[in-house]
N, C-alpha and C positions, 0 to 999 in steps of 0.2 A: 413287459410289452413296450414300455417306453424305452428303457435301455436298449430293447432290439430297435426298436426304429432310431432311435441315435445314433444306433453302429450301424446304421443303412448308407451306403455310399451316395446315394442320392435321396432327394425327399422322395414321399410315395408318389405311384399316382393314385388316381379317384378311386381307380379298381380295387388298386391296394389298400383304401382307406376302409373300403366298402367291407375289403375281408376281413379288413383287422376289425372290424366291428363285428362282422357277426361273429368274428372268433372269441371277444371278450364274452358274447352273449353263449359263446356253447363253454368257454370258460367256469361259467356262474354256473350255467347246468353243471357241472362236472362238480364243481363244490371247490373249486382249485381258488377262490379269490378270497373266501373269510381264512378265517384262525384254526385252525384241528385243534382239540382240545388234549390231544397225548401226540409223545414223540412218535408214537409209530405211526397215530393217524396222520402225522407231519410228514415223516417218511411217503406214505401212500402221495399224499396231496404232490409232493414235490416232485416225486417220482410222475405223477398225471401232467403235472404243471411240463417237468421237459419233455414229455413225447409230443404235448400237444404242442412245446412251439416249437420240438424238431417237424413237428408236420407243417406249423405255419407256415415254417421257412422254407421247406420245400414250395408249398402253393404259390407262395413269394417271388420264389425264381423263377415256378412255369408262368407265374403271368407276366416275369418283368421280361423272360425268354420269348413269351407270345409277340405279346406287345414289341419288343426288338423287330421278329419276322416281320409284323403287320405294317402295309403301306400305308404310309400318314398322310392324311389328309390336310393339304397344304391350306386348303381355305381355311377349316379348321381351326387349323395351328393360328391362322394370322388373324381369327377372330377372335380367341382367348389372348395376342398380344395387342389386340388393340381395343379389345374390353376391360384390359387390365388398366390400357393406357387412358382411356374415357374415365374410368373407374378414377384414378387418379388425380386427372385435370377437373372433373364435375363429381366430387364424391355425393354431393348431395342429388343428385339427379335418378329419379328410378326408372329404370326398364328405359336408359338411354337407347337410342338405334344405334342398330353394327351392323354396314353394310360393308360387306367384301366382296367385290367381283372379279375376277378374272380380265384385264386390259386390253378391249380388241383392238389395240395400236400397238406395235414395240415402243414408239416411243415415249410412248403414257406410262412404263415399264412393263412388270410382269402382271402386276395386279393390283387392284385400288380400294382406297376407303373413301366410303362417300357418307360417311357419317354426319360432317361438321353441316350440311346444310337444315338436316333433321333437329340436331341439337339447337342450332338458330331458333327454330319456328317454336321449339318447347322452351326455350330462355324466355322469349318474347311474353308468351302466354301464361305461363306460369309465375314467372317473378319478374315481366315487363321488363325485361333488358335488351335493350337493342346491342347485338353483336354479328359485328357480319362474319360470314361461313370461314373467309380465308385466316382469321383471327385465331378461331378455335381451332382450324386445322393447323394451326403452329404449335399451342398449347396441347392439342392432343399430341403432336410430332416428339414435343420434349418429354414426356412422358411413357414415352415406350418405350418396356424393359429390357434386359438384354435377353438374346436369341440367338440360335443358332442358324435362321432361314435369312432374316433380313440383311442386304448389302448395304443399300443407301435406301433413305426415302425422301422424294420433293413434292413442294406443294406448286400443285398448278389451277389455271381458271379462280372462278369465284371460290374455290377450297376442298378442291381433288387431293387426297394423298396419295400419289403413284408410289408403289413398293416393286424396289428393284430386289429379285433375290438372289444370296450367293451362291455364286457356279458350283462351288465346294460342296454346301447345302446337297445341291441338287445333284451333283454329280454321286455321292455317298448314297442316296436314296437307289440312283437307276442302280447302282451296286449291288445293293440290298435286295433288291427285288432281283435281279439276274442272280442272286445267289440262296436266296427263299423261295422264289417263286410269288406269283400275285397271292397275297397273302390279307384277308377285309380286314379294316380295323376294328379290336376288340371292342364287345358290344356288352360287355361286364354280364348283370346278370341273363342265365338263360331263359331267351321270351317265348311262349308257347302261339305259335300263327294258324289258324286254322282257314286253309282257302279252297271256297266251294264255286267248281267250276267245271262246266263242259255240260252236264247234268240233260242227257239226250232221254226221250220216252219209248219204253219198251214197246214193243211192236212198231215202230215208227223205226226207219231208215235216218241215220245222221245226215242232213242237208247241212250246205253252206252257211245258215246261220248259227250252227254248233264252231263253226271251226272257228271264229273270233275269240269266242270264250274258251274251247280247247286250246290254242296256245299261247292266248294272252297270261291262262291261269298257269299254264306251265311253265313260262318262263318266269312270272311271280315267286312260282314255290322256286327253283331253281336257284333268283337273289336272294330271298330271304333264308336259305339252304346255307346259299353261299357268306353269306353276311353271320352267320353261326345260330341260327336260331332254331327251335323243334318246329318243324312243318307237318301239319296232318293234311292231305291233299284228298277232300271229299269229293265225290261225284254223287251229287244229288238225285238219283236216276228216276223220271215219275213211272213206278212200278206198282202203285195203288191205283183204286180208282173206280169207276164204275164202270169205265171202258171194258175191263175187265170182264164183264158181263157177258157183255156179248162174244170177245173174243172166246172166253171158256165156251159156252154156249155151240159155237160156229164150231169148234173144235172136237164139241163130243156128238154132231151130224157130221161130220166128212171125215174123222178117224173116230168110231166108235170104240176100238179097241186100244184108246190111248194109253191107257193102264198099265198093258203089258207089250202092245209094240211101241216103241218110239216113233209120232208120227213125223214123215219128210215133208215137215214143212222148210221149203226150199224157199221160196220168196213169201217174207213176212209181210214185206210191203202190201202185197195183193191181197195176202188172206187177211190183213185187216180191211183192206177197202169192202171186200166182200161180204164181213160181217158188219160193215155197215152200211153198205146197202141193204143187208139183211134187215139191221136194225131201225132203216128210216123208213121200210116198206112196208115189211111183215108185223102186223101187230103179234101175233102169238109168240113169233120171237123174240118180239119184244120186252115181250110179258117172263117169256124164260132167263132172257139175260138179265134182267131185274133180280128173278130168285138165284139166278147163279151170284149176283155179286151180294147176296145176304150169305149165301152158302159158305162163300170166299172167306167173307167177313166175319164171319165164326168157326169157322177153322175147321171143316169137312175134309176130313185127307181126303178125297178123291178130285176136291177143287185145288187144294191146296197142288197136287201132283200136275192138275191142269194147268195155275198159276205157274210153277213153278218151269214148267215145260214150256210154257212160252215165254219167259225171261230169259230162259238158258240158252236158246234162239236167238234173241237181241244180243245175249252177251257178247256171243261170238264174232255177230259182225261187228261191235262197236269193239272189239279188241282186234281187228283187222285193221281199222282203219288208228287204235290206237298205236299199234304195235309200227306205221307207216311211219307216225309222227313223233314215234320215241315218248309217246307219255305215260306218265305213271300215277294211278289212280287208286283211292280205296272207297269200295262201292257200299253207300248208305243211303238206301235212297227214300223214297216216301216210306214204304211200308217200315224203316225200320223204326218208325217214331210214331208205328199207329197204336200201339199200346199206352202210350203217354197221354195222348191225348186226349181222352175224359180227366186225367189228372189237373192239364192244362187248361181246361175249360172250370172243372172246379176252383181253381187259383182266383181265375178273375171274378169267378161267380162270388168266394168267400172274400173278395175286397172291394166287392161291390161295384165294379167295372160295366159289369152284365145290365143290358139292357132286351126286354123282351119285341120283338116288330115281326108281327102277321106270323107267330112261329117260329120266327128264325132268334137264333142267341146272339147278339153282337154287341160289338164294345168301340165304342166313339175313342179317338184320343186327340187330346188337346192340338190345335193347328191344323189337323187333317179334317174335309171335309166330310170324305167318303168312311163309313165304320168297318171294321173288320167282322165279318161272318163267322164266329168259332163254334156255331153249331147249328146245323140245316131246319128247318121245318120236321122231316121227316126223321131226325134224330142223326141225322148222317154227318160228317167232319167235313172241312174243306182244305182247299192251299193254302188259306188264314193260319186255321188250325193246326197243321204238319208243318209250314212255317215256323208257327209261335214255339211247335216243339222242337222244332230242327236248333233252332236260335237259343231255347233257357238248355239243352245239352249239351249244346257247345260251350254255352258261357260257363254253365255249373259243373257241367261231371267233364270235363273236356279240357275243362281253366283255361280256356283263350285271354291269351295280353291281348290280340290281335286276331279279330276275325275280317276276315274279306270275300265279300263276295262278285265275282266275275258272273255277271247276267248284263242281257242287254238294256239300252237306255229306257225302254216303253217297262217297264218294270221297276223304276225308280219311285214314284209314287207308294208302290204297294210295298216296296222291300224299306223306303222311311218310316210309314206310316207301321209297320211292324219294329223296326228298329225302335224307333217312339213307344210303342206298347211297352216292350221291354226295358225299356228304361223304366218309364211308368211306375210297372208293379214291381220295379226293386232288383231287378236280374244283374242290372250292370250299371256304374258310372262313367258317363264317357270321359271324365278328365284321370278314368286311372284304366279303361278299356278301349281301345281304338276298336270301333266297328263301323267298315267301309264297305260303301257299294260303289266296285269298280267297275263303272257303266262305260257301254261303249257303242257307236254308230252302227248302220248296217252293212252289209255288202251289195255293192251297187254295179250293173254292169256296166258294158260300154259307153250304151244310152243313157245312163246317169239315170236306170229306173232300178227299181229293186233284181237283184242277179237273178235270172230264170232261165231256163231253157225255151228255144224256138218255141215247143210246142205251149209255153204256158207255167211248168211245170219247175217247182225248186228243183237246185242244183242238187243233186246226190253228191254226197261227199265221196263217196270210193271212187265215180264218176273221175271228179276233180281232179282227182290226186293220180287218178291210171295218166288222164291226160296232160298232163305236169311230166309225169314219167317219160310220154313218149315224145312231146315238144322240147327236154331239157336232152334226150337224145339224138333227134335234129339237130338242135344248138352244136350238140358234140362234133358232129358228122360234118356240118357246113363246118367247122372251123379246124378239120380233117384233124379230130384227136385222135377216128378210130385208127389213124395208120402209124400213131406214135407209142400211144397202151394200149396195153395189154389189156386182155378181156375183163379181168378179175376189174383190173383199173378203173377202166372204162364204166364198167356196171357202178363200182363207187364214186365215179363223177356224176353219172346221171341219178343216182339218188341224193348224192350232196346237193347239186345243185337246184333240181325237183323241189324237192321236200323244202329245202333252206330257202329257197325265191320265194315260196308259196307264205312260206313262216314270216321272212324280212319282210314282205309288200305289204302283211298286217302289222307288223309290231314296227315300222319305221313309220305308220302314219301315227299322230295323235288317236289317241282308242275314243277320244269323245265325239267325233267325225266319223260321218259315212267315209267307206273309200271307196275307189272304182275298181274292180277285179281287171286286170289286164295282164295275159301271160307275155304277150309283147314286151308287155313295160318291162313285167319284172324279171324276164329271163334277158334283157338287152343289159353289154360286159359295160355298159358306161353312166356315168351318174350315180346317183345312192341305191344301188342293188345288189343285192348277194352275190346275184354273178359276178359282179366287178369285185366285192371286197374279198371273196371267195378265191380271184384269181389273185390279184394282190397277194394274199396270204401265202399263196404257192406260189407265186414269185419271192418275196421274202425270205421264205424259208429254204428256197433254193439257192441265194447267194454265197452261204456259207458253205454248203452242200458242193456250187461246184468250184469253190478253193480250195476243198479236199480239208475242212477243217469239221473233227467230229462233235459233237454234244460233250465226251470230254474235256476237250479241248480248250471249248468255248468255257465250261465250271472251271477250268484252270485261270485263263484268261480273265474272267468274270473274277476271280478271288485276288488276282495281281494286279492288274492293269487296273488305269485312271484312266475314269472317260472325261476324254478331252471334250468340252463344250466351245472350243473357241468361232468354230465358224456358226454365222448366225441362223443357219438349220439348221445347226447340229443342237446348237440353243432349245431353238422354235419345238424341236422334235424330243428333243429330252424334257419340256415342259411341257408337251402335251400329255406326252406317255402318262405323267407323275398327276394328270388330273383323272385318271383313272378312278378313285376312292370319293371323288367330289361327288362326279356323277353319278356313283352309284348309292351316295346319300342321298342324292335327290331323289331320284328314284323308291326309296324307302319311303319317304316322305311323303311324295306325291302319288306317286302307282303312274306314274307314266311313261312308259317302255319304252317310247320312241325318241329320246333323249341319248340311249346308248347306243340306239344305230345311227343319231347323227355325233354322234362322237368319234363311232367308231369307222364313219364317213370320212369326218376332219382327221383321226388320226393316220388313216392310209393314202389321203390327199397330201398332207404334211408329211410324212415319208417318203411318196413319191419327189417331194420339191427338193428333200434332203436328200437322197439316191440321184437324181438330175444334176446336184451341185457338190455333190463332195464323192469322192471315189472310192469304193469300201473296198476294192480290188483292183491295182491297178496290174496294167497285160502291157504287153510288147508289142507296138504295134503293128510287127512285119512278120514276129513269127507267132503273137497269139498268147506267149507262154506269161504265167505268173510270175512279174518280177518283184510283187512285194504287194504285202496283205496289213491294213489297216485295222488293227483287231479291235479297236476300242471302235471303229464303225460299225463291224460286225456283232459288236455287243449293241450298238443302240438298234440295230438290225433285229437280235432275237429278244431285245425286252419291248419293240414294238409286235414282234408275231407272238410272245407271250400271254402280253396284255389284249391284243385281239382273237386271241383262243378265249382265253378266258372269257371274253366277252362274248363270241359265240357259243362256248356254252350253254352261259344264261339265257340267250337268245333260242337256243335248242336247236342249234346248228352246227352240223357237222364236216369239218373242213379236209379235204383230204391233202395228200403230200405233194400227188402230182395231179396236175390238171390239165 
């Protein structure tokens, strides 16, 4: 193994260090690294010994082949040369700062270290040495390694290190990428994410405050998708319950024959209201719907067929309204964790968690004031309880690296105060388990009250989304597309745009903020809105289109041609492109979505300035005709509408060609 890494053209990377280690370890299984004690058993062993490292060698190359495709993340890269660089000027220093940001001046260069002022304040305190910031940012200056990104770098202010990067650098990368495609950077081994979101209640209509968590959750799973990792995308659906009750109940007076006709229950909405006004009014119905949810609850096929016939009811519509928004779900909702649940409750009872009050079973955890209810007076479970199961099966039989939950902010309390149990009795460590509650504001209307309808009444999501439909066809009409496309067209502009406004006016605000619903705002073509980047995009991708240059063309181009960086938005525009991989690290990091629509804001703002000032096409200007095509423009042209596809994706938006 060492001979093979010596005959390596270059040192490993991390990934590669990572495989070669577990390969010594399946090595030892194999028996391939003691002595055989006969020639033949030598034979065997050595014969094991070269498949296994004809196969290393292969994994070697696809991950050095990976790794080649994948766009590098230039922060990155320039924090491991300047940790190297800190590392050497202060080796005695632990857990020094490395701050890299991105230079919002050109003339501060392209990007800065603002290290040297952090390390001051820790010389001082530590071993009393007074050194001012601009000192150490010289020391750190001389100490950084040689690289393939960095041009020049100066020190400016009290001890800024501005890093100019090479054009070379940079230009090789947009290369890469117009000839890969946006490709994430590898993320070594496979992490398993489990994110539970949208989770609407059966017999209950999806209102406006589902849609935040529907596709704040879906563009989550969509990065993390994108980023290489396994995503399990749950819908938590509340399909237990007691409500149950009554609905069965109401169900076997107004279709008696449910058994064997299918009954037309057409509006769910109603036939729930009705069975509970049945149930606030009628005591004897009340009294029934009680013994329907024991019946339920101990698995009487004839409840079970009842339960079951009104879920399959909700399915339908909430796959209407999924099917609108392009999402994609796998349905586990309460009831599929009500078997566990005495299991659950035994756990904490045998670690002595369990505390007895008027009846009910519950368990205090440290910091929280409020205790968790895991099992009723009357012997019954709660949302503690199918909680605490939903959470030890994801952890245990599930093996989340990464669980995330999308609910709104007024459920932060109860979803820590559960996270903490779990920790508690032993389910997970957080320093080797990330589990996040990605909370998020409400939807507000005009009035800046909560979003409702005139009469009072939440907004119905299908509602929404029809009138999206028919306001994004307006839009069409006032800007006379219907006389330019064609019908097919046409219908795919009005849903791109519909559906994609509706999507961008949640996922460009911060998700920790209420926002204001306004179809105004977010179907107007200017400022940070779909419809603007939308159109954009179909501008973009029309440039090359009408110089008569095809998608071949450009892969020819894209493999010859050097893109020229000289003029300073062609600069501006080729470094913005190439922070595509930054921001999608934050984003991993954080869970904050609305970083990639103002990115992907700045990057079609900074296109436009570069389209305004350099000529990707130039015409005659008497008779019109093409006298001469700049291809190295039109390549920063399609690895801008590249990288903005791609980022619509994640976004869960769909761009069309013409608009």
């Amino acid at each position: 193994l060492e001979l093979y890494l010596r005959s390596c053209s270059s040192s490993p990377s991390e990934n590669e260090i990572k495989l070669l280690t577990a390969e010594i370890e399946r090595l030892k299984n194999f028996g391939c690294l003691g002595v055989s004690p006969s020639l033949e058993g030598l034979r065997d062993e050595n014969a094991k010994l070269k498949y296994r490292l004809n196969f290393l060698q292969k994994s070697l190359q696809e991950e050095r082949s990976k790794t080649a495709k994948s766009m590098i993340n230039i922060n990155s890269c320039l924090q491991e040369i300047f940790g190297a660089a800190i590392q050497a000027a202060y080796p005695d220093l632990e857990n020094p700062p490395l701050v890299v940001t991105p230079s919002q001046q050109p003339k501060f260069g392209d990007y800065q270290c603002n290290s040297a002022m952090g390390i001051t304040q820790i010389l001082l305190k530590t071993k009393e040495q007074k050194v001012s910031p601009r000192e150490i940012a010289e020391k750190i200056s001389k100490n950084i390694p040689a690289n393939e990104c960095i041009e020049k770098i100066e020190i400016a202010g009290p001890g800024f290190i501005n890093v100019h990067l090479r054009k070379d650098f940079v230009s090789k990368q947009l290369s890469s990428l117009l000839m890969n495609g946006v490709q994430p950077p590898a993320v070594g081994k496979r992490k398993k994410v489990v994110v539970d979101f949208s989770s609407p209640n059966i017999a209950k209509e999806m209102h406006v405050g589902h849609l935040r968590s529907t596709i704040i959750g879906e563009s989550m799973c969509r990065l993390f998708e994108f980023a290489g990792y396994d995503v399990l995308r749950l819908n938590h659906l509340g399909d237990w319950g007691t409500q149950f009750g009554m609905l069965i109940a109401h169900l076997q007076d107004k279709f008696p024959d449910y058994l064997t006709v299918s009954p037309p229950i057409g509006d769910l909405q109603a036939f729930y209201k009705e069975s509970k006004r049945r149930f606030d009014t009628e005591e004897e119905f009340k009294k029934r719907a009680y013994q329907c949810v024991v019946l339920l609850q101990s698995k009487n096929p004839d409840f079970i067929k009842a339960w079951e016939l009104i879920c399959d009811v909700s399915r339908k519509e909430f796959q209407k309204i999924y099917n609108c928004l392009d999402i994609t779900l796998i349905e586990r909702g309460e009831s599929f964790y009500h078997e566990m649940m005495k299991d659950i409750v035994k756990e904490f009872e045998d670690k002595g968690f369990v505390q007895v009050d008027d009846g009910r079973k519950i368990v205090f955890v440290p910091g929280f004031p409020v205790p968790l209810t895991i099992m009723k007076s009357d012997g019954g479970y709660t949302y503690d309880t199918s909680d605490l199961a939903a959470l030890k099966h994801r952890l245990c039989e599930e093996k989340a690296d990464i669980l995330i939950y999308v609910v709104d902010s007024g459920q932060s309390v109860h979803l820590q105060t559960v996270f903490a149990a779990g920790q508690m009795i032993g389910w997970y460590d957080p320093k080797v388990t990330r589990v996040a509650h990605a909370a998020f504001g409400v939807v507000l209307g005009e009035d800046k009250k909560k979003f409702k309808t005139r009469s009072g009444d939440t907004v119905r999501l299908i509602d929404l989304l029809e009138e999206g439909l028919k306001r994004a066809m307006d839009k069409l009409r006032d800007k006379e597309r219907d006389k330019v496309l064609t019908a097919e067209e046409l219908k795919a502009a009005q849903t791109s745009v519909a559906f994609g406004c509706i999507k961008y006016a949640d996922l460009s605000h911060n998700r920790l903020n209420d926002y204001v619903f306004s179809f105004d705002k977010m179907l107007d073509d200017r400022g940070n809105t779909a419809a603007y980047l939308l159109y954009a995009f179909t501008r973009i991708r029309a440039i090359a289109r009408l110089a008569s240059i095809d998608e071949q063309m450009l892969r020819k181009a894209a493999r010859e041609e050097v893109l020229i960086l000289d003029h300073e938005k062609e600069w501006k525009l080729g470094k913005c492109i190439l922070r595509f991989p930054e921001i999608l690290q934050k984003i991993l990091d954080d869970l904050l979505l609305h970083t990639l629509c103002d990115y992907l804001y700045e990057l079609a703002t900074t296109f436009t300035e570069f389209y305004d000032n350099c000529y990707c096409v130039e015409k005659d200007r008497q008779s019109g005709q093409i006298v001469k095509v700049n291809m190295w423009r039109l390549l920063l042209c399609e690895a801008t509408a590249t990288v903005m596809a791609k980022g619509f994706d994640i976004l869960g938006i769909k761009p069309v060609q013409r608009m």
